[in-house]
C-alpha positions as CSV (number, residue, x, y, z in Angstrom):
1,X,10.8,-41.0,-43.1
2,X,13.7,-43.0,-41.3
3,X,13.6,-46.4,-39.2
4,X,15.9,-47.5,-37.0
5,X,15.6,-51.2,-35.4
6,X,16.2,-50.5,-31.5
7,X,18.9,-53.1,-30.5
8,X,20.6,-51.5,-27.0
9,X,18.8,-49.4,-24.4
10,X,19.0,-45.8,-25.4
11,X,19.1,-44.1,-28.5
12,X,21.4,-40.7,-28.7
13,X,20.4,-37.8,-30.3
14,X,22.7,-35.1,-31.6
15,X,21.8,-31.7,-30.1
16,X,22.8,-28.1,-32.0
17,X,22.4,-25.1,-29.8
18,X,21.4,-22.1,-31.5
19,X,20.2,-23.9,-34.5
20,X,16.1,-24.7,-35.7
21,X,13.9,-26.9,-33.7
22,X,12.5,-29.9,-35.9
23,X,9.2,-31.6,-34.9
24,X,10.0,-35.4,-34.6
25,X,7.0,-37.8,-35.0
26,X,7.9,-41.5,-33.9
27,X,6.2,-44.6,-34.3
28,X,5.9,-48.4,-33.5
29,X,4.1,-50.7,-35.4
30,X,2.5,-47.9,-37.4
31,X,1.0,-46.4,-33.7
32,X,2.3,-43.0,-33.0
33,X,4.8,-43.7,-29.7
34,X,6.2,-40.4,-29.3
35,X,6.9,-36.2,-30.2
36,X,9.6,-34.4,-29.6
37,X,11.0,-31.1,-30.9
38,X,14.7,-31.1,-31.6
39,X,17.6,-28.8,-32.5
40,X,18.7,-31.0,-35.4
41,X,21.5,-30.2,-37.8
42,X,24.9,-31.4,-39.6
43,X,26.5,-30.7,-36.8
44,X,26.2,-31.1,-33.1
45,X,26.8,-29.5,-29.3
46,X,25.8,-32.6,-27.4
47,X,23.9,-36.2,-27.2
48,X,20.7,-36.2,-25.4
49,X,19.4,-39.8,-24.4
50,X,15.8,-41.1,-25.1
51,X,15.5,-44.6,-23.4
52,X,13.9,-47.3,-25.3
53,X,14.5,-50.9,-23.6
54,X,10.8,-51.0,-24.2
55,X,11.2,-51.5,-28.2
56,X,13.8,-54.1,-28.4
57,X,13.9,-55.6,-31.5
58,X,11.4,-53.6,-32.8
59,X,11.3,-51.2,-35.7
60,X,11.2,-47.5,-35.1
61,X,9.6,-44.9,-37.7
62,X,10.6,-41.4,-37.7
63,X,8.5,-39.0,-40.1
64,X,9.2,-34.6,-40.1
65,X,11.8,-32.4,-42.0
66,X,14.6,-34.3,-40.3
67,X,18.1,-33.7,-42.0
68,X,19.3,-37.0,-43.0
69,X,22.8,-36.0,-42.0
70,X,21.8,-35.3,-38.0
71,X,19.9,-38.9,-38.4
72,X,22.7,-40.7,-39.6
73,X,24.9,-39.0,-36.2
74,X,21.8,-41.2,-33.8
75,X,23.5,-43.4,-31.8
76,X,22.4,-46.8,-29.9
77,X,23.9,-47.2,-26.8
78,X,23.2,-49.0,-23.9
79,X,23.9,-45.9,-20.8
80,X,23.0,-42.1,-21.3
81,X,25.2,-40.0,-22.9
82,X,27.1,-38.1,-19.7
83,X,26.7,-34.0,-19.3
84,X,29.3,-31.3,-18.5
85,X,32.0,-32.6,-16.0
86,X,32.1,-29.1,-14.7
87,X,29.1,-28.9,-12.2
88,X,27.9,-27.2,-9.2
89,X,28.4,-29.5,-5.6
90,X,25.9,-28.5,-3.0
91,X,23.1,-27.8,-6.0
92,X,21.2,-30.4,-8.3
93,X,21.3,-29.5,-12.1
94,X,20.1,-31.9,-14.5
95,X,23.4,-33.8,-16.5
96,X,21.6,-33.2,-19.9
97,X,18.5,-30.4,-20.5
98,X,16.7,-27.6,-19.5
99,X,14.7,-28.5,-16.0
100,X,12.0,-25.6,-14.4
101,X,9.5,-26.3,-11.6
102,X,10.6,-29.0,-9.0
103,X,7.2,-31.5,-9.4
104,X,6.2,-34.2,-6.9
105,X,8.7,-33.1,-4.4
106,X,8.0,-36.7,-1.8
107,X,9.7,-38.3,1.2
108,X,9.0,-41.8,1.2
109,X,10.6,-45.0,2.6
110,X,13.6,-43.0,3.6
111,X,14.0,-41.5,0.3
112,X,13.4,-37.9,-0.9
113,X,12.3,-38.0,-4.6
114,X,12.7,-34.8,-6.4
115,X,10.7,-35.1,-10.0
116,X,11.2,-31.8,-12.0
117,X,10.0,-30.0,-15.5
118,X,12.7,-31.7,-18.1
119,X,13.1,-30.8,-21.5
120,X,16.0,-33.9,-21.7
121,X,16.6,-32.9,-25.5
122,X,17.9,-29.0,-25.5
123,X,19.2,-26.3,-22.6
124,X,16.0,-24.1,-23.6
125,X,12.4,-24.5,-22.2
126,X,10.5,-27.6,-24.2
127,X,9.4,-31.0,-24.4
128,X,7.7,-30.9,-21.1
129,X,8.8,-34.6,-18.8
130,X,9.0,-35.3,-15.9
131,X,12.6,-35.7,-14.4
132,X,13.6,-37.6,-11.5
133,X,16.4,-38.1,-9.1
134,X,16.7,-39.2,-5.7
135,X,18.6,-38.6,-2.5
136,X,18.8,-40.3,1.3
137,X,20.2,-36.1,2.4
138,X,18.6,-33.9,0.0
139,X,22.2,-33.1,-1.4
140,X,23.5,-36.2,-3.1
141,X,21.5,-36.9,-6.1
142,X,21.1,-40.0,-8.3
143,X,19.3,-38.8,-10.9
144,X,17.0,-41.6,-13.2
145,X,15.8,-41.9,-16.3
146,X,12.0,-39.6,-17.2
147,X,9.4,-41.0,-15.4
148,X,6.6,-38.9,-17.4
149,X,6.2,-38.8,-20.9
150,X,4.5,-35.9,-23.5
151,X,1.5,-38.5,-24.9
152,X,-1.8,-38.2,-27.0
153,X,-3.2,-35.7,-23.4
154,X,-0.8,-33.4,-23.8
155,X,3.0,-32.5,-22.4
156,X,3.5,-33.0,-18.9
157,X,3.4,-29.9,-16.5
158,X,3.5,-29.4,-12.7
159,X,2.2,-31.7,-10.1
160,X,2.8,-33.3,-7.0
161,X,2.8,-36.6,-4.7
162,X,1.4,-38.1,-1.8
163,X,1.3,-41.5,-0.2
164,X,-2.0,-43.1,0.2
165,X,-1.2,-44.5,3.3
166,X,-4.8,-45.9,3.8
167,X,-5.5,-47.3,-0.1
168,X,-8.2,-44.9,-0.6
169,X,-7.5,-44.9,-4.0
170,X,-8.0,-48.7,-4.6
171,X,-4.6,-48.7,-5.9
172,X,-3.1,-50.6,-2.5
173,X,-1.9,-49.2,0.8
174,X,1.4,-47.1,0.6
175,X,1.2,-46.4,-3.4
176,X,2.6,-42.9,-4.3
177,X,0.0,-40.8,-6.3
178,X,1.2,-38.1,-8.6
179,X,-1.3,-35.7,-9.8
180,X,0.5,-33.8,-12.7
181,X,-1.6,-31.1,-15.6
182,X,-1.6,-32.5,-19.3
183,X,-1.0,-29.6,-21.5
184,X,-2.9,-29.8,-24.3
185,X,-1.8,-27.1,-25.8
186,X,2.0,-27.9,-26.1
187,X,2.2,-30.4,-28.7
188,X,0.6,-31.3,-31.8
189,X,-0.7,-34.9,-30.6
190,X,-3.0,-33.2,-28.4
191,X,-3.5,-29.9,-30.2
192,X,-7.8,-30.2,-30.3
193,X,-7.8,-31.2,-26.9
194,X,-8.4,-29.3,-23.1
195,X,-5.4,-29.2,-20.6
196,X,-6.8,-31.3,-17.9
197,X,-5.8,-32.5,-14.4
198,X,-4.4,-36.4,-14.5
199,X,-3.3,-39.4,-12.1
200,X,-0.6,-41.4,-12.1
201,X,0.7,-44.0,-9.6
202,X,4.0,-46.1,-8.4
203,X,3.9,-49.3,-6.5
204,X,7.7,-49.5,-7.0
205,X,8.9,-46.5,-4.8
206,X,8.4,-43.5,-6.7
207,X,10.7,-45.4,-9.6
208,X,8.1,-46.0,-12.1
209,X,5.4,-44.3,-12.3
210,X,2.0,-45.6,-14.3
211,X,-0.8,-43.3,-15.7
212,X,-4.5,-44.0,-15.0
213,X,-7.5,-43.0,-16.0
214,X,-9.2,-43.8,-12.2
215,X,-8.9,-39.1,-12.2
216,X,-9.5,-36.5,-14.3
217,X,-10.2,-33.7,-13.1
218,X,-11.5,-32.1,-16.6
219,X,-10.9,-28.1,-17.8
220,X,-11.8,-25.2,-16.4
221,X,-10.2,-22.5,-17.3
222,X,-7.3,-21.2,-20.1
223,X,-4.6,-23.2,-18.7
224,X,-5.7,-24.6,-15.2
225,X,-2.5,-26.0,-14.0
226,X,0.0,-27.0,-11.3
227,X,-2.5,-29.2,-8.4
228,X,-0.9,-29.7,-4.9
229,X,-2.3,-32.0,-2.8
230,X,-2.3,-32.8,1.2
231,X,-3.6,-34.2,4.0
232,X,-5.7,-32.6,6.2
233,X,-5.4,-34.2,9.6
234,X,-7.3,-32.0,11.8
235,X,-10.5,-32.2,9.2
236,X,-9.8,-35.5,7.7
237,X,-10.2,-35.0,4.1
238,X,-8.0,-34.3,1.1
239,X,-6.8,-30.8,-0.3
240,X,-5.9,-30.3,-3.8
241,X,-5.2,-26.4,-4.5
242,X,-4.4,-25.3,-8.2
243,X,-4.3,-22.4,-10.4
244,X,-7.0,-21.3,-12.9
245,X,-6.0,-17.6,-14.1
246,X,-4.7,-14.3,-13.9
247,X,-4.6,-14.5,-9.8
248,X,-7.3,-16.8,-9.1
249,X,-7.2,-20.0,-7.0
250,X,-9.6,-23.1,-6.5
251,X,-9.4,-25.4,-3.5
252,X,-10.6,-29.0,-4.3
253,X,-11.7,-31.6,-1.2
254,X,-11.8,-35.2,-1.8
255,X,-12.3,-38.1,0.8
256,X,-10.9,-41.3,-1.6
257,X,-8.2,-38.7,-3.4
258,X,-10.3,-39.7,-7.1
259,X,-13.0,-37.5,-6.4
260,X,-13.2,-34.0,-5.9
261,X,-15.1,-31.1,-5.0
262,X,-14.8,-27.6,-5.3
263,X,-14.9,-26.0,-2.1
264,X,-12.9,-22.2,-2.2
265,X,-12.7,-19.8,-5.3
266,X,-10.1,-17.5,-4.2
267,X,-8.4,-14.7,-5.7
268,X,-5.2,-13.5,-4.2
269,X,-3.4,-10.1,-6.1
270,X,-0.5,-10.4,-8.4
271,X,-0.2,-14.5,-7.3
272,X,0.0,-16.7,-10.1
273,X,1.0,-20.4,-10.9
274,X,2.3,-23.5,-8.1
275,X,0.5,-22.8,-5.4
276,X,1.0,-24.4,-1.8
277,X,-0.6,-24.5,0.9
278,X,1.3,-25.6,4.7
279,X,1.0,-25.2,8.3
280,X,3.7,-23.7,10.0
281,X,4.8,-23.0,13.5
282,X,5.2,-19.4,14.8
283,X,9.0,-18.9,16.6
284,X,9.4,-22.3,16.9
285,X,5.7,-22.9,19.1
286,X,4.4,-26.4,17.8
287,X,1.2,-24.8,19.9
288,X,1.2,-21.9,17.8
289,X,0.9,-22.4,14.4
290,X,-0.3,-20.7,10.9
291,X,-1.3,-20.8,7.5
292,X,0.2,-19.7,4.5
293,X,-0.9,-19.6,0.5
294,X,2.3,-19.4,-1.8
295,X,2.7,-18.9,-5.4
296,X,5.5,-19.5,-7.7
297,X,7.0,-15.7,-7.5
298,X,7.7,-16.4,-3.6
299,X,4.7,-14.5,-2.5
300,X,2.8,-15.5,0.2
301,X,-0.2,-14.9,2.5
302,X,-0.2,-15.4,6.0
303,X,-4.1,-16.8,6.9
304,X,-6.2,-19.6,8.2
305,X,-7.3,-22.9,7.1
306,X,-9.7,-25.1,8.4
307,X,-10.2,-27.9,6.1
308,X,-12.4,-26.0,4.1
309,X,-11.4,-22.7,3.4
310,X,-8.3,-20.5,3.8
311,X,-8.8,-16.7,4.9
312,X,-6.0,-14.4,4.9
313,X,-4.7,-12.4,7.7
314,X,-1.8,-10.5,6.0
315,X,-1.3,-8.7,2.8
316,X,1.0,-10.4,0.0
317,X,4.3,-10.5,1.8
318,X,7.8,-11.7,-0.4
319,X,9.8,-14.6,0.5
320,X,12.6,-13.5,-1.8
321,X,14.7,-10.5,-1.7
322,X,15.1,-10.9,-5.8
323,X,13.3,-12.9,-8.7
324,X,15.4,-15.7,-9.2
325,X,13.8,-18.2,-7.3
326,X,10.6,-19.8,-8.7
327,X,7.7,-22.2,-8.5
328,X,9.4,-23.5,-5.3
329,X,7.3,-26.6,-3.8
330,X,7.1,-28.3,0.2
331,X,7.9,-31.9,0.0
332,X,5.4,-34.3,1.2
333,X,5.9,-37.2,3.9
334,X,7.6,-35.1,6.2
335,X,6.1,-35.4,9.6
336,X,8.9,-33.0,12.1
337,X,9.2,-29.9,9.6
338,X,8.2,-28.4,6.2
339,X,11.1,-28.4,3.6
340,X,10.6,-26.1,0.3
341,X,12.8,-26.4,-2.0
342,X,12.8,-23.8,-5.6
343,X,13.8,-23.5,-8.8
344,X,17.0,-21.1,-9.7
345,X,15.9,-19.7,-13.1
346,X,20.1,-19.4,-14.2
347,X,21.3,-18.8,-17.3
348,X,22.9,-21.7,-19.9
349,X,26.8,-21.3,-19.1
350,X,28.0,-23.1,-22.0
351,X,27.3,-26.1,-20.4
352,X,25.2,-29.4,-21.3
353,X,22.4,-28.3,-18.5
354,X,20.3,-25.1,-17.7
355,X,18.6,-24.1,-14.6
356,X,19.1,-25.6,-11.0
357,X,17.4,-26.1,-8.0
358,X,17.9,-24.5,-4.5
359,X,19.0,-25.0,-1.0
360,X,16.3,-27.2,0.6
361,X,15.2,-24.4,3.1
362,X,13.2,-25.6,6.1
363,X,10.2,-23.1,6.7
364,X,8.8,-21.5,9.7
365,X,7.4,-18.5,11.0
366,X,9.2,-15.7,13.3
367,X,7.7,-12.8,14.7
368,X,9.6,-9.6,14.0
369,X,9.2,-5.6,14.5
370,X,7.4,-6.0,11.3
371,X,5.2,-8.5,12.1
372,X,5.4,-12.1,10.9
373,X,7.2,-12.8,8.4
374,X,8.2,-16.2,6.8
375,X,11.8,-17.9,7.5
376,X,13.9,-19.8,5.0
377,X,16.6,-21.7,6.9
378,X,19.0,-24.2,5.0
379,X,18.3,-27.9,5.7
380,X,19.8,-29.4,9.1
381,X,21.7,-32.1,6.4
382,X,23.8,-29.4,4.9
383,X,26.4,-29.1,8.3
384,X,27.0,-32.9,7.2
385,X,29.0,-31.8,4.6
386,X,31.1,-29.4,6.5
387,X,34.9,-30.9,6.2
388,X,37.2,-27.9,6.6
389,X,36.4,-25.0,9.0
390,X,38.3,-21.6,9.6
391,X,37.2,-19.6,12.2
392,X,37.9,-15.6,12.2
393,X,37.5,-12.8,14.6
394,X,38.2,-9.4,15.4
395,X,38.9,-9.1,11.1
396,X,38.9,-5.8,9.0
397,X,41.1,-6.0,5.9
398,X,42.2,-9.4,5.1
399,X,42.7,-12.3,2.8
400,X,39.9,-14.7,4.3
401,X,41.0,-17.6,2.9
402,X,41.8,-19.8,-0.9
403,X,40.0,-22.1,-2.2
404,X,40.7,-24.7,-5.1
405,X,37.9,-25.6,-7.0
406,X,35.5,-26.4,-3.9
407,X,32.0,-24.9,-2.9
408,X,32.3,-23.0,0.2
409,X,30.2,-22.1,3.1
410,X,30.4,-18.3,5.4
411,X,28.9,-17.0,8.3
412,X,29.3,-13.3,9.3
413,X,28.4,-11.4,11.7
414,X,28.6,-7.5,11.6
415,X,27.9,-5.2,14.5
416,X,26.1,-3.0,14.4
417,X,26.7,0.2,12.7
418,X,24.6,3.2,10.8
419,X,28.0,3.8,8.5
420,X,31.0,2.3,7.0
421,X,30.8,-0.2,4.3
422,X,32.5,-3.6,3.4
423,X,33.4,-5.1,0.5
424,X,33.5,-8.8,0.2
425,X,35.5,-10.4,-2.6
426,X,34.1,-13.7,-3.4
427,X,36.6,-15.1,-5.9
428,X,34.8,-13.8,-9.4
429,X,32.4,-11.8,-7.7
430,X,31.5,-8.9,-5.6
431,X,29.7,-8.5,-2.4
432,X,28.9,-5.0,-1.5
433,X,27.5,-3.6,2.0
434,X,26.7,-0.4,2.8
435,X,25.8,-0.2,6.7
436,X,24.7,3.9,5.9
437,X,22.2,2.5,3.8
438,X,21.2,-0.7,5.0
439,X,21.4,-2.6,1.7
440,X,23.5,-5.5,0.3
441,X,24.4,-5.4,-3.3
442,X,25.3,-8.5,-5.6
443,X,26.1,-7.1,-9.7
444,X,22.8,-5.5,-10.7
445,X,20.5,-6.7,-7.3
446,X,20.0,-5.9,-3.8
447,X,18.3,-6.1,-0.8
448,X,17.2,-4.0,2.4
449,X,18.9,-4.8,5.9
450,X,17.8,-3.1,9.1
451,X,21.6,-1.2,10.1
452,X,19.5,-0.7,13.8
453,X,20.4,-4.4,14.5
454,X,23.1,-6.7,13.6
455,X,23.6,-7.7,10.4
456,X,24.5,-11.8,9.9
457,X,24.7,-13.4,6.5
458,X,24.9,-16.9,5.8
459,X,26.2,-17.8,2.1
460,X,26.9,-20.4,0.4
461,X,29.0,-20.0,-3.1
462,X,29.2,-23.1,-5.9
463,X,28.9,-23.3,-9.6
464,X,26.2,-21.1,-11.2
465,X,24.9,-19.4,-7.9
466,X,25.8,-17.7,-4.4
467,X,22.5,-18.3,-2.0
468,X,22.8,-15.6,0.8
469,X,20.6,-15.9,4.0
470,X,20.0,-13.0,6.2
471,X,18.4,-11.5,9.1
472,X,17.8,-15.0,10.7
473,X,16.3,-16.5,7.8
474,X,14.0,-14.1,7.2
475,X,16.0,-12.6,3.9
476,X,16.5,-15.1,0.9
477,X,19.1,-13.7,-1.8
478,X,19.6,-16.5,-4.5
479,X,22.1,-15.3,-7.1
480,X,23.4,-15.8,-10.5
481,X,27.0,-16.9,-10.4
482,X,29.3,-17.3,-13.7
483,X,32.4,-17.4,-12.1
484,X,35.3,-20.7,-10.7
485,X,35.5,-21.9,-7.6
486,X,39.2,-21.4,-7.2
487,X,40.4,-18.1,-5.8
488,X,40.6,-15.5,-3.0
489,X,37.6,-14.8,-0.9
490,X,39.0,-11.3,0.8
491,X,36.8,-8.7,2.7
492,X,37.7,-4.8,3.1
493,X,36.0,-3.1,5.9
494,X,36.2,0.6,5.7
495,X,34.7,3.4,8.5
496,X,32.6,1.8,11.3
497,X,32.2,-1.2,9.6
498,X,33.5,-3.9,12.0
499,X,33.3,-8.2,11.3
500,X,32.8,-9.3,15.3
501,X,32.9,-13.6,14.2
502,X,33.4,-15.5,10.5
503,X,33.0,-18.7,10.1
504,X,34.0,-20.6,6.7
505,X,34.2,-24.0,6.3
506,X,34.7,-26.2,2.9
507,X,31.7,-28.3,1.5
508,X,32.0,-32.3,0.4
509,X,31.4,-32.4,-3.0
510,X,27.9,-33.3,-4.6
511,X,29.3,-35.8,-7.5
């Protein structure tokens, strides 16, 4: 065992990639405060931050197989340690720790609070928190310390927020409510118990948030998990929907948000884990609206809902051309549009953070020759950050433009064609479309156009990804980048292949 008296604000932790996890028991007063698991060695990577203003003064005891050399390298300090400088600009990344499903995603007072899956002591998957950071454009992050701890219920997994705008839930009008899973069966404090469905509340904002006992919605099922919850204007009542197993579904109904009843079983093939469930307008109709059921993979089912149950009118259809994007989640408060915004399952580039999260995408419906399919169109926000534009025409084999370490926006159009091809350089990384075909390939990936139209694709290139929009929103390509942002970005148009307008234009930086 080791004890440290807690004199500043954080304590740092030495991080060793690549190295064994240790299981770190911590307590106060001889009460078990904490657990953590922790790459712990001689020798260290990076600092991770735990903050304890909290125990000022007092005593801290930690007890496991900790090397004493990696506990002599703790510092006290009173800021978080600071991540990798290199970082993308349009994108949120985490500055220290592996982050997965956006949680809790909430517009409130003028803010947009993004809380997300943290593990805020290693670049793999661990230590489930809650993360948070917050925006007034949904591109300019401050991100805070965890508002969610692992405790004696389990660690925290998904969840989400709403405003009880009416105090139905006793806890006064306008308090945020965050109902989040407990997994039991993630850490050793809560190793005999059920993962279970919990509450917790902020009367500060979304800043802090405080745990209560007021719900539990108790187990289930294996690992129940991941509630969403809603309004539901047109029947007045209260929607939770969350996952059981395999590919079933429950929807929950509740008129004071604490109590809940079962109300739909529904089982929906190859659909698993964060389900949503929003209204939508069809080609931009406010008259015309539908329903759709999503799951983390980016399927979807077009359907009905009327308060009390949903019925689907379409087979499973994909909202991404690829499997990068997941666990994506609508943000709540947001009265004029529905904004989703997902997780980018990217690799650890030898940098302090792993993962990301995408372009907020604002979500509608559009009738095609296909039938209806679900669009993905970039926030409104982003043209804010447009500060350079170039505008091309009547282009075949050129150098497009050079860029210096800046994220970078394009918009082509292609006529249309049945042949040719183009190559698009985009500084580390190739673009390759074959009009014959009707695909668009990016490294080891691709996706379907139809060649019997035109083709446009909208793209955005930073650190660690290249997003590409398509077929008026309808095609989402999220991909991984490892590549600078300083270079050429050159296109070479070959047979029929013609580039009728470009557009480019240089993005103000996220940090």
């Amino acid at each position: 065992m080791f004890e440290i008296k807690i004199e500043k604000n954080y304590l740092w932790f030495p991080v060793k990639n690549k190295n064994a996890y240790v299981k770190i028991h911590i307590f106060s007063q001889q009460q078990k405060i904490y657990e953590l698991d922790i790459q712990a060695a001689d020798e260290f990577d990076f600092y991770a931050g735990w903050n304890v203003t909290d125990y000022i003064g007092k005593t801290l005891t930690f007890s496991g197989e900790i090397p004493q050399a990696w506990f002599a390298q703790i510092k006290q300090e009173n800021q978080m340690p600071a991540g990798s400088q290199k970082r993308p600009n349009i994108h949120f990344a985490a500055q220290i720790g592996w982050i997965n499903d956006p949680n809790g995603m909430i517009y409130h007072n003028g803010i947009y609070h993004m809380y997300f899956q943290h593990n805020p002591y290693g670049i793999e998957w661990g230590n489930m928190h809650w993360g948070h950071a917050y925006s007034t454009d949904l591109f300019h992050w401050k991100q805070t310390d965890e508002v969610l701890y692992p405790d004696d219920t389990g660690t925290m997994y998904s969840g989400s927020a709403i405003t009880d705008v009416q105090n139905v839930a006793g806890f006064g009008a306008n308090t945020i409510l965050y109902y989040y899973t407990a997994a039991a069966m993630q850490n050793d404090w809560a190793k005999d118990k059920d993962t279970t469905q919990r509450l917790a509340y902020s009367t500060d904002n979304g800043k802090t948030l405080i745990k209560s006992d007021k719900f539990v919605l108790e187990h289930i099922i294996d690992e129940n998990r991941d509630p969403k919850v809603f309004y539901h204007a047109q029947s007045n009542g209260y929607i939770m929907v969350l996952y059981l197993t395999k590919n079933d579904f429950a929807i929950y109904r509740s008129d004071n948000l604490l109590e809940w009843k079962q109300i739909q079983n529904l089982t929906l093939p190859e659909a698993w884990e964060c389900p949503d469930l929003v209204c939508l307008t069809v080609d931009g109709n406010p008259k015309n609206h539908r329903w759709i059921f999503w799951s983390a993979d980016g399927f979807y089912f077009i359907g009905d809902f009327d308060g009390y149950c949903f019925t689907p009118t379409s087979q499973r259809l994909y909202a991404y051309a690829n499997r990068l994007g997941y666990a994506a989640q609508t943000y709540s408060g947001i009265q004029d549009r529905v904004i989703s915004q997902t997780w980018l399952r990217t690799k650890n580039h030898n940098d302090t953070y792993t993962g990301l999260m995408g372009i907020p995408v604002e979500l509608g419906i559009k009738t095609t020759t296909h039938g209806e399919r679900l669009t993905l169109t970039p926030v409104r926000e982003l043209k804010n950050f447009r500060k350079e534009k170039i505008c091309l025409s009547d282009l075949q084999n050129d150098k497009l433009m050079t860029v210096n370490d800046q994220s970078v926006e394009l918009i082509f159009e292609f006529e249309q064609v049945q042949s040719g091809t183009a190559d698009l350089t985009l500084l580390d990384a190739q673009l390759q479309i074959d009009f014959a075909n009707g695909t668009v390939r990016f490294a080891d990936d691709s996706f379907h156009f139809c060649n019997d139209t035109s083709l446009s694709l909208h793209i955005y290139l930073d650190y660690d990804v290249i997003e590409i929009f398509a077929q008026d929103d309808t095609i989402y390509f999220p991909c991984e980048y490892d590549g600078s942002l300083s270079g050429d970005i050159l296109l070479d148009c070959k047979g029929d292949c013609h580039l009728q307008s470009a557009e480019i234009y240089i993005l103000d930086s996220n940090h």
